[in-house]
C-alpha positions in Angstrom: -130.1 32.9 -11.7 -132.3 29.9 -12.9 -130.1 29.1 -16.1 -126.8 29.3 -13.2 -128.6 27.1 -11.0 -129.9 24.3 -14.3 -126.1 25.0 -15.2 -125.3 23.7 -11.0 -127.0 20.3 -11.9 -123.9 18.7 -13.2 -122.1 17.2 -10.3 -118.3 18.1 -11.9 -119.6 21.5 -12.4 -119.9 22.0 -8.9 -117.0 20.2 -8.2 -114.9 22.5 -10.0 -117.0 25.5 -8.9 -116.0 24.5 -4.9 -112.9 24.4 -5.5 -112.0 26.9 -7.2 -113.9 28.9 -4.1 -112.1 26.9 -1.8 -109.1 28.5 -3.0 -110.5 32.3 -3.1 -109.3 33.2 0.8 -105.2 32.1 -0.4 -104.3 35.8 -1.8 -104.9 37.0 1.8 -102.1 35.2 3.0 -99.0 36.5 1.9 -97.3 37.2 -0.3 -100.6 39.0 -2.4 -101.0 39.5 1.8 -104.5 41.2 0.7 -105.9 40.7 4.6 -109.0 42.4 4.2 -110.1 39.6 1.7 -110.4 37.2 4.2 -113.6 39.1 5.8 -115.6 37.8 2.2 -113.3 35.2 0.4 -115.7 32.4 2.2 -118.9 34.1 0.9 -118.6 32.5 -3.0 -118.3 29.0 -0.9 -120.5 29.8 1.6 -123.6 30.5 -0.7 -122.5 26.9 -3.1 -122.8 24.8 0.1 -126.1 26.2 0.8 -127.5 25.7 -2.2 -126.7 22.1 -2.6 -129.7 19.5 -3.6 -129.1 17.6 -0.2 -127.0 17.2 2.3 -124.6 14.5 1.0 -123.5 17.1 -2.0 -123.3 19.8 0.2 -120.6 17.4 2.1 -118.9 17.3 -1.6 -119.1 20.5 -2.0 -116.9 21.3 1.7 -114.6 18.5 0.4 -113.7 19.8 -2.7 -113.6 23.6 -1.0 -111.6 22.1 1.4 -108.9 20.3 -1.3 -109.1 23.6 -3.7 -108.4 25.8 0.0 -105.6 23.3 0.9 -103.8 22.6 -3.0 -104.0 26.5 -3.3 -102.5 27.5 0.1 -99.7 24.8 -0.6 -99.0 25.1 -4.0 -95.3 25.9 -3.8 -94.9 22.2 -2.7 -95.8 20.7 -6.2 -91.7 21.0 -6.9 -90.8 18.9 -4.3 -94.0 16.8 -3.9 -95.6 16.4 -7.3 -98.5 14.1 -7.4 -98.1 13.4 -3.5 -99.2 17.5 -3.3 -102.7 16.2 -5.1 -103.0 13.2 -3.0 -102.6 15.1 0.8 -104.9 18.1 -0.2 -107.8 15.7 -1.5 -107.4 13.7 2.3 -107.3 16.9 3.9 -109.8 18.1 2.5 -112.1 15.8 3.6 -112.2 18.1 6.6 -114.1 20.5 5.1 -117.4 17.4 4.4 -119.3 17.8 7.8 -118.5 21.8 7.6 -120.5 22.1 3.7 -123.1 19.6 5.4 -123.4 22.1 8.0 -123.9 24.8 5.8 -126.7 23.3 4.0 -128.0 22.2 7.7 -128.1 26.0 9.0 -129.0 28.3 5.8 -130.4 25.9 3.2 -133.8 26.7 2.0 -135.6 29.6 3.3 -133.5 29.6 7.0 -135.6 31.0 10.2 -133.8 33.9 11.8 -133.4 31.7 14.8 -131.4 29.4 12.1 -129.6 32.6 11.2 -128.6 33.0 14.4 -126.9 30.0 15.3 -125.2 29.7 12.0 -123.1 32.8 12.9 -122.0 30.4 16.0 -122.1 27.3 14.5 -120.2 27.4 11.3 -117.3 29.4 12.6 -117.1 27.0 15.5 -117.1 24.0 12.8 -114.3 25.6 10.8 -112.4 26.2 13.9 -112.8 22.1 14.7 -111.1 21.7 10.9 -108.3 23.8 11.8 -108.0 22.8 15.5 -107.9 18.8 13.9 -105.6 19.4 10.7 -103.2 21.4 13.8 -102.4 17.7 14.6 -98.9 17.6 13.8 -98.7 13.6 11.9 -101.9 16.1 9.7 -99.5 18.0 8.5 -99.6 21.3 11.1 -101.7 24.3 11.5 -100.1 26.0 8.4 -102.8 28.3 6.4 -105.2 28.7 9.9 -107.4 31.5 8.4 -106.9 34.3 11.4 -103.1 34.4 10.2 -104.3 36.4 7.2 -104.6 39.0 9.7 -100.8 39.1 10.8 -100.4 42.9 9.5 -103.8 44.0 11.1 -103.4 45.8 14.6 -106.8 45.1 16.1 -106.7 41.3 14.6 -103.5 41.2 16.4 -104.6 42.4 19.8 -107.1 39.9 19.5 -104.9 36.7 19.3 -102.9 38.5 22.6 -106.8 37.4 24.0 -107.5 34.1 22.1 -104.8 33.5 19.9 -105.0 33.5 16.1 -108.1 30.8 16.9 -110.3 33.7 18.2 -108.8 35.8 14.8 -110.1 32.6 12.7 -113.5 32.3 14.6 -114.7 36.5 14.0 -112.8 36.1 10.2 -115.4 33.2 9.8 -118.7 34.5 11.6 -118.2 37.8 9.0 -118.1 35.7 6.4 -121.0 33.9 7.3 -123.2 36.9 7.8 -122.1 38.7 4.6 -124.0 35.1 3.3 -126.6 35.5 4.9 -126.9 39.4 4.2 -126.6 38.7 0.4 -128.4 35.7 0.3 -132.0 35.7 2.8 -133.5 39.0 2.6 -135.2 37.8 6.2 -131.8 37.4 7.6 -130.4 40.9 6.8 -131.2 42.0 10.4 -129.3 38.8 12.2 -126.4 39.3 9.8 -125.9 43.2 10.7 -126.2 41.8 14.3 -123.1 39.5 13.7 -120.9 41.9 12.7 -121.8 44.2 14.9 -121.0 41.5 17.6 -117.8 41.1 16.0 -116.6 44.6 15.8 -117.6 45.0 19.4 -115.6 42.0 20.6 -112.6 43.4 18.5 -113.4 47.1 19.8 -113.1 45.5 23.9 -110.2 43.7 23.2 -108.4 47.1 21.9 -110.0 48.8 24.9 -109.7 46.4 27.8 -107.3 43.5 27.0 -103.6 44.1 28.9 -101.4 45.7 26.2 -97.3 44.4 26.6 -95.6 46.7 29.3 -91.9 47.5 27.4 -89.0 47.4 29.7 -86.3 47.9 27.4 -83.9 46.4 24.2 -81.6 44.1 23.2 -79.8 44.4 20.1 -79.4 40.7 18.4 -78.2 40.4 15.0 -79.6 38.3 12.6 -77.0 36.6 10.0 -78.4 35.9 6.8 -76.2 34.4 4.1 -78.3 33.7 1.1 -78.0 30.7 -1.5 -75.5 28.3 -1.1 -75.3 25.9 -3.8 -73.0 23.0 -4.5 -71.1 19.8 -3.1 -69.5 21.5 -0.7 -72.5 23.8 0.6 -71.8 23.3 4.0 -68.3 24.5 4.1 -69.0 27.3 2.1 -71.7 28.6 4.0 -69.7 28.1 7.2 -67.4 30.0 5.7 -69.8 32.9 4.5 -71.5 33.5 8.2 -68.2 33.3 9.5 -67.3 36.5 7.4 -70.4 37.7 8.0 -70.4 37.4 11.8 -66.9 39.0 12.2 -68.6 42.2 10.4 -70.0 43.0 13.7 -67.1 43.4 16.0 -67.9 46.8 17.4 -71.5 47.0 16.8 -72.3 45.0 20.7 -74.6 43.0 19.6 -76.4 41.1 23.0 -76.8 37.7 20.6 -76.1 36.2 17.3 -78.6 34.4 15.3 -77.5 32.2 12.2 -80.1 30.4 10.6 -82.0 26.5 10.5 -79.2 24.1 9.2 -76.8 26.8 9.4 -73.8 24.4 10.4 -74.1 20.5 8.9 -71.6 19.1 11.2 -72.0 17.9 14.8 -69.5 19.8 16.8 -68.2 17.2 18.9 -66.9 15.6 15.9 -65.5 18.9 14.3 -64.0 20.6 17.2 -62.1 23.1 14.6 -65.7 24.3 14.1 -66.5 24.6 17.5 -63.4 27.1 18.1 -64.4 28.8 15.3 -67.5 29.9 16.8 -66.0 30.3 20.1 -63.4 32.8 18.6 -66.7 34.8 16.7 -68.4 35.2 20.4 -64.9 36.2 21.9 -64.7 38.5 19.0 -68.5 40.2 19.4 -68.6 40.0 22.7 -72.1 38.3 22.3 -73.4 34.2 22.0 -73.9 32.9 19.3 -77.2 31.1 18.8 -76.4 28.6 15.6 -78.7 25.7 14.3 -76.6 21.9 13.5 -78.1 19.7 11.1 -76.5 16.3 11.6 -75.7 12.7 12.8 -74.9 13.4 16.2 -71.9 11.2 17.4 -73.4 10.8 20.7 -77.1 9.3 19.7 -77.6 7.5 17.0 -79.8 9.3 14.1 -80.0 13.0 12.4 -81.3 15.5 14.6 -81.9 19.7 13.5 -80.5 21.4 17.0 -80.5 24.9 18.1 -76.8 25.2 19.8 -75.8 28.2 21.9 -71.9 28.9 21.5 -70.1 31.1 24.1 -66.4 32.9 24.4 -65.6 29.2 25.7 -67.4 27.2 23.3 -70.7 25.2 23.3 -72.4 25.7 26.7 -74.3 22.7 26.5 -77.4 24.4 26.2 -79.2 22.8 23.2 -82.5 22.6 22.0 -83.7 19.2 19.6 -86.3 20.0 17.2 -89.6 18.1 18.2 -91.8 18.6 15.0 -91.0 17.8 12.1 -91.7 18.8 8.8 -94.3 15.7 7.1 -92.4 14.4 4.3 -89.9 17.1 4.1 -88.3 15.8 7.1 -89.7 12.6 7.7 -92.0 10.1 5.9 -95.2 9.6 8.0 -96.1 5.6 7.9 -93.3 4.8 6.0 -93.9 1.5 5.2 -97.4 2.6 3.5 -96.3 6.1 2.0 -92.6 5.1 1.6 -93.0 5.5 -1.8 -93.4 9.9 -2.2 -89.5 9.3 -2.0 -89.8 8.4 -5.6 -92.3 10.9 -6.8 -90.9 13.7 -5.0 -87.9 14.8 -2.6 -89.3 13.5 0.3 -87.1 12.9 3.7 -84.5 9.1 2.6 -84.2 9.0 6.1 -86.2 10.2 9.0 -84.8 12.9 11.4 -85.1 12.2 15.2 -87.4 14.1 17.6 -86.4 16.1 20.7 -87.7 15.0 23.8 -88.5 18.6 25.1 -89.0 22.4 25.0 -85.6 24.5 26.6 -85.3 27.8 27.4 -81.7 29.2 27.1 -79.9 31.8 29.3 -77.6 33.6 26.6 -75.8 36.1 29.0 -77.0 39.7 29.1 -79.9 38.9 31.4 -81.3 37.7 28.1 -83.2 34.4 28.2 -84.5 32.8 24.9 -86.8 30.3 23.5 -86.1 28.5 19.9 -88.0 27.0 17.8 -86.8 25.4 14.5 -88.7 26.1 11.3 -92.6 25.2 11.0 -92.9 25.1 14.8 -93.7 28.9 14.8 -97.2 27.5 13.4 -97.5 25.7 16.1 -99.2 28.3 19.1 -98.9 26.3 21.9 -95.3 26.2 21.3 -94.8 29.6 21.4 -96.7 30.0 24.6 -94.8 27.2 26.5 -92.4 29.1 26.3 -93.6 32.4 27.0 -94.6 30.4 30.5 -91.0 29.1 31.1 -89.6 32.0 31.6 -88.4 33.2 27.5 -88.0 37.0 27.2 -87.6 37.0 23.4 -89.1 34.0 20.9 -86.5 32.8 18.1 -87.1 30.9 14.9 -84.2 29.4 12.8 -85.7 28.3 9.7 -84.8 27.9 6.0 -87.6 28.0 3.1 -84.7 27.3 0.6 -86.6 24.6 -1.5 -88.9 27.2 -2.0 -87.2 30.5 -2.4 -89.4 32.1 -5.5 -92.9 30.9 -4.2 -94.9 32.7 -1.8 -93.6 30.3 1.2 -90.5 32.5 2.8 -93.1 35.3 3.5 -95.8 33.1 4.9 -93.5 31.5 7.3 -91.8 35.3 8.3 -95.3 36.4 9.3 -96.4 33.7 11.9 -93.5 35.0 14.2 -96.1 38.5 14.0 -98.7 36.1 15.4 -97.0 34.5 17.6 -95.6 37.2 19.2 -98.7 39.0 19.3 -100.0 36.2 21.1 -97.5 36.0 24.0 -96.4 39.3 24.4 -92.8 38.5 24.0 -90.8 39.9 20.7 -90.3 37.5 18.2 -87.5 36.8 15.6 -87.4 34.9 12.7 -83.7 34.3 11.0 -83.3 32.0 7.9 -80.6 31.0 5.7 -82.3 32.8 2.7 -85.0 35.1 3.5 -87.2 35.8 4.4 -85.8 36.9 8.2 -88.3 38.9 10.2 -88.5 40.7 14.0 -91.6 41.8 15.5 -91.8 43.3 18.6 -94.6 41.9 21.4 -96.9 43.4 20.3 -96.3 41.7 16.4 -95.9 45.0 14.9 -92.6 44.7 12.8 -89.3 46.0 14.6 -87.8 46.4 11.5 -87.5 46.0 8.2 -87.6 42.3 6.7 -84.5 40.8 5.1 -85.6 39.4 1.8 -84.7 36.3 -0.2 -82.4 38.2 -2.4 -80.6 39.5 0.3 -76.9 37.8 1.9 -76.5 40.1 4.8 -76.3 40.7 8.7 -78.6 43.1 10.2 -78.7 44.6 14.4 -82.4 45.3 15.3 -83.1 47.1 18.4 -85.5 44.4 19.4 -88.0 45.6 22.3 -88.4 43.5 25.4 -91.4 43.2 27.5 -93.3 41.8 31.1 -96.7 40.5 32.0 -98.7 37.7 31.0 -101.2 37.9 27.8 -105.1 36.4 28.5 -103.5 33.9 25.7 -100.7 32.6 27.6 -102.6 32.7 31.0 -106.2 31.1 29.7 -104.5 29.0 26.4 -107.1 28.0 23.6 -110.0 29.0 25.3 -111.8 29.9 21.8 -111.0 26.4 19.8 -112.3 24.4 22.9 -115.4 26.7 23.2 -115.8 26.0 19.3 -115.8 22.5 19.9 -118.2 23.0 23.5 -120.4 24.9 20.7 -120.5 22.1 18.2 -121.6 19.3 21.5 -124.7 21.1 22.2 -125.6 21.1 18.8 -125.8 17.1 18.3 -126.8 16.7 22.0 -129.8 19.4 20.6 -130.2 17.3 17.5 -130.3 14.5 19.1 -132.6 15.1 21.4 -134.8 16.2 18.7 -134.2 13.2 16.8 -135.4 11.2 19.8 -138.7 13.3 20.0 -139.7 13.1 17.1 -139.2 9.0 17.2 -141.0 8.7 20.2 -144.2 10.8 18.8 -143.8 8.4 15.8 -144.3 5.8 17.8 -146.6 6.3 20.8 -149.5 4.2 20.8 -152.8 5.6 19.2 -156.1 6.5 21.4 -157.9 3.4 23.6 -161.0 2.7 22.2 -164.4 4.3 23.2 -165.8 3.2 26.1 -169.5 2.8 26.9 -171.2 3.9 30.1 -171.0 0.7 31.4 -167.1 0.9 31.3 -166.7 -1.5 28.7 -164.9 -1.2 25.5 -167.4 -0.6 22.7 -168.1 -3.7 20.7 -168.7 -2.6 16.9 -171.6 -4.7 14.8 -173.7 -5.6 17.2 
């Protein structure tokens, strides 16, 4: 241990060393999708930061966990982004600085129990501040938040119908944290057992107690999935393909039809061929059609990505403008400073325009839907918006196209588990090229997942559900408590701080008197 710790004493060595553990929680997150690594993948880091030679390095040592954690959770964006992928994981890495400071704050040295005890509150409620700040959309989105690891795990899943995946991400962390402390302070085996006992408990009452999703019945929607479309002409040819596709369910009843994001690049008032096209595919399967334009609209100026619901008569007018957008991929934050990643990389020429607001669609059947385009199923409060507004069953449109062999596709087709989980409203995912997804409300899958191999059309039986989740009713109740956590710890610091001045400085003992009252006169 003494030869690894004179071997520590090179600052690049430890660089290298945090990140490289910064990056040990990625292969829970799919595709590896080894969940139960998240409950010690923090450890490696945990026990670097402690052991940092002040507080400043432990700060480096959370930065460069932080921009190893971040590069290795969005690798598959080196393709597009190159260099640029370097450049946003080192800023957002930065996070991470006050959280290694932290560690080194809490468990540094030869920590009390007392110390012990407040880092299994502190730290998870200082990780949960990173992912509740990087969340910020202009930050790039809460893509990679640690609890959505856990999207296959019933009990994790129960628990984000309580707290959402925050509460997930805060117990994920506060095991972590006392597997630390276990391995590391023999005098802090007893707090650490304590800890996870704590957090098995809280997972055992929210199995136990927390409202589970009443099921009142099915719809039957059909996800159309036509695979790579390469070429000039892309647009037409895909038209063309989930036109074929669409017409293979006459007979099967579907209750809606789902095409994927950027499944028709043409506005339909300008292409009102298109437009019948789609009306005559409703007519034909006696269900809407639910299809995603990616265009210059003729009545606005600017590009927008719309979800469109098409009926035996046409567009309804019921239409749904994306509202955030992909950093870069969709539109060039600060463009006039970072204007140039459209030469390093295939960043957005041209930025798309936001919607205005959230819709919730009636698509016939009794059914009533909520959409969501692409990366906003990372986005929880999204999701439960919705769920408030009335939605019966979540839908994403997406396409991970740019990214087809990396582990992307399956990332994004778990958040719908999540998100669902979280609402208590089934959930599905439909892309152009895989992977499509459909969970029910409780995020258990509904069926099985249409891969990014596959060109295809697939009916799920997709179960419907009542009643409000503690989520959707209480919101982000665990992420604000995290940060309530985190305020009493610098007002308690503080305070401290101010003590300890004001014992520094208080003035030192009158002089001796004599019996006469009078100071004591010395020399005389």
């Amino acid at each position: 241990m003494e030869t690894f710790g004179r071997w520590l004493t090179r600052p690049w060595r430890r660089s290298v060393l945090a990140v490289l553990a910064g990056a040990l929680p990625v292969p829970a997150f799919p595709a590896p999708s080894l969940w139960w690594f998240a409950w010690v993948a923090l450890v490696p880091w945990l026990l670097l930061a402690r052991s940092a030679p002040s507080g400043r390095r432990a700060a480096y040592d959370g930065w460069c966990g932080g921009l190893g954690f971040m590069l290795a959770m969005h690798h598959w964006l080196l393709p597009s982004l190159h260099v640029f992928t370097f450049v946003i994981a080192a800023l957002l890495g930065a996070l991470w600085a006050p959280w290694g400071w932290l560690v080194r704050r809490l468990l540094g040295g030869r920590p009390s129990a007392a110390r012990g005890a407040a880092a299994l509150v502190v730290l998870p409620s200082g990780w949960l501040a990173v992912e509740l700040v990087r969340s910020w959309q202009q930050l790039g989105g809460p893509w990679g938040m640690l609890g959505t690891s856990q999207w296959q795990v019933a009990p994790a899943l129960r628990l984000a119908s309580v707290g959402g995946v925050w509460l997930v991400s805060l117990l994920v962390v506060a095991v972590n944290v006392a597997v630390a402390e276990f391995v590391a302070v023999r005098a802090l085996r007893i707090p650490a057992v304590a800890g996870v006992a704590a957090a098995a408990a809280a997972t055992g009452a929210a199995w136990t107690w927390a409202p589970r999703p009443a099921v009142d019945g099915h719809v039957r929607i059909a996800v159309v999935q036509p695979g790579v479309v390469a070429g000039g002409d892309s647009a037409a040819r895909r038209f063309a393909l989930e036109e074929r596709l669409t017409r293979s369910l006459v007979g099967h009843h579907p209750d809606l039809v789902v095409w994927g994001e950027s499944s028709v690049g043409y506005d339909l008032r300008d292409r009102p061929d298109l437009a019948r096209r789609l009306a005559a595919l409703s007519r034909a399967t006696g269900a809407a059609l639910l299809v995603n334009v990616d265009a210059r609209r003729s009545d606005r100026p600017g590009i927008y990505k719309s979800s469109v619901l098409v009926g035996p008569d046409g567009p309804t007018g019921e239409r749904y403008d994306k509202m955030r957008l992909v950093p870069f991929g969709e539109y060039v934050p600060a463009r006039s400073l970072l204007g140039w990643a459209t030469s390093v990389g295939k960043a957005a020429g041209e930025d798309r325009r936001r919607g205005g607001e959230q819709v919730v669609m009636n698509a016939g059947h009794g059914l009533r839907i909520g959409p969501m385009v692409c990366f906003e199923t990372a986005f929880p409060d999204m999701s439960r918006r919705l769920a408030r507004d009335g939605a019966g069953v979540l839908l994403a449109q997406s396409s991970t196209s740019t990214f087809q062999r990396s582990w992307a596709p399956a990332q994004h087709a778990s958040l719908a588990a999540l998100r669902a989980a979280e609402t208590g409203r089934p959930m599905v995912h439909a892309t152009l090229t895989g992977v499509s997804a459909v969970y029910g409300p409780d995020g258990r899958g509904a069926g099985p997942w249409l891969g990014t191999d596959a060109s295809t059309v697939r009916v799920y039986a997709v179960p419907t559900a009542h009643g409000v989740t503690p989520y959707v009713r209480h919101g982000d109740w665990a992420a604000y408590g995290a940060l309530l956590v985190l305020a009493a710890l610098v007002v308690t610091d503080g305070a401290g701080a101010l003590r300890t001045r004001r014992g520094a400085t208080a003035p030192s003992a009158p002089p001796a008197r004599t019996v006469r009252e009078s100071p004591a006169r010395h020399g005389r």
